[in-house]
VOGU-3710 file (C-alpha; in Angstrom, 3 decimals, decimal comma):
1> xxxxxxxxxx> -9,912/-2,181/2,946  -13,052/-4,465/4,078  -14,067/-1,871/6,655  -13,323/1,416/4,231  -16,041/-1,227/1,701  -18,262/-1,300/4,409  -18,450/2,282/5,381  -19,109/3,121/1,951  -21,309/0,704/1,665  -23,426/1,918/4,244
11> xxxxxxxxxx> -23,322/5,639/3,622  -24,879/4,588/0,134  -27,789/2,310/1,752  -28,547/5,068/4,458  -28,140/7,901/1,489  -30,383/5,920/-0,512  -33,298/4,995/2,539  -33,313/9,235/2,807  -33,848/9,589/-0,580  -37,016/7,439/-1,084
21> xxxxxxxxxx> -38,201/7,904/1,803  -38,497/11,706/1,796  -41,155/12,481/-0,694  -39,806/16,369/-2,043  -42,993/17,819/-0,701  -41,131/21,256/-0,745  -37,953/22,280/-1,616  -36,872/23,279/2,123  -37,608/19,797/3,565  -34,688/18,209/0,785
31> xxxxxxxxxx> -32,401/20,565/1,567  -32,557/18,954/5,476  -32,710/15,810/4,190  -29,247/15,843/2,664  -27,743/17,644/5,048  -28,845/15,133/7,501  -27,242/13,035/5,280  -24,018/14,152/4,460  -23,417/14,314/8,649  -24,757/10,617/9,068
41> xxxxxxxxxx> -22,425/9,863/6,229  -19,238/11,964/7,408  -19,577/10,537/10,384  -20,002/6,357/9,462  -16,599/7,202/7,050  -15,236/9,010/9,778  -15,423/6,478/12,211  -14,404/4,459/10,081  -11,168/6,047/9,065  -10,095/6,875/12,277
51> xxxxxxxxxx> -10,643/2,914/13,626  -8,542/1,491/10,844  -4,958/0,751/11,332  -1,980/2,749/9,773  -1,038/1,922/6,650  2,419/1,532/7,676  4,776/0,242/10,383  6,955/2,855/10,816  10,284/3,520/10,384  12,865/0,852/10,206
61> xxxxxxxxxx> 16,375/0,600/10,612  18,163/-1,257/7,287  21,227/-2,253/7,901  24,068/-1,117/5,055  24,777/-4,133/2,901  27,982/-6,162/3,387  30,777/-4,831/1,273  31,933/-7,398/-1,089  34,416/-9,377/-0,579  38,156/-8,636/-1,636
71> xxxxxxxxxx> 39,270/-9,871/-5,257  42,530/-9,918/-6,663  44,257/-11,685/-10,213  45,763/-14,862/-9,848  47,578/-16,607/-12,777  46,654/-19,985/-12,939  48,147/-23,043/-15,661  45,702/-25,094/-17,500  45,852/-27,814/-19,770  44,103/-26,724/-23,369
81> xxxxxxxxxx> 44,420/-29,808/-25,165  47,519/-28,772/-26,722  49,887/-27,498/-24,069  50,005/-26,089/-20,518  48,922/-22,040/-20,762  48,929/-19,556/-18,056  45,634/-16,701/-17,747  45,123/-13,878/-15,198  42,036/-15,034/-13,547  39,540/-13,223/-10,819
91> xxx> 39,852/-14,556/-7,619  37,318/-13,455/-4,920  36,440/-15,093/-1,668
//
């Protein structure tokens, strides 16, 4: 991202330099002028581009998750203040 800022920053300072610099003495002599630009330009964001790093590793091997583990109903006894009572209950390890 820092180098992409700096390309474009430059493009726009050498775009600019061309631009003032160049009084528009005739019409033919502006018409150079910017296409001298846009190649000094194309080529600074070119460059650029093609010395920045990929934006991505690669593929990459993920792994299934784990099934989960087995669960089956238990009845367990509990004491409710009252009395012993028996509930199905969810049991997974």
């Amino acid at each position: 991202m820092k180098k992409t800022f700096v390309a474009a920053l430059t493009v726009a300072t050498v775009a600019g330099s061309l631009v003032t610099a160049t009084p528009p003495a005739k019409a033919e002599h502006g018409v150079g002028a910017g296409i001298a630009a846009g190649l000094i330009g194309g080529a600074i964001v070119g460059g650029a581009i093609a010395a920045s790093r990929p934006a991505y590793g690669g593929p990459v091997y993920v792994a299934e998750p784990a099934p989960p583990p087995p669960c089956y109903w238990q009845r367990q006894r509990y004491w409710d203040g009252y009395g012993w009572v028996v509930r199905p209950v969810r049991v997974c390890y």
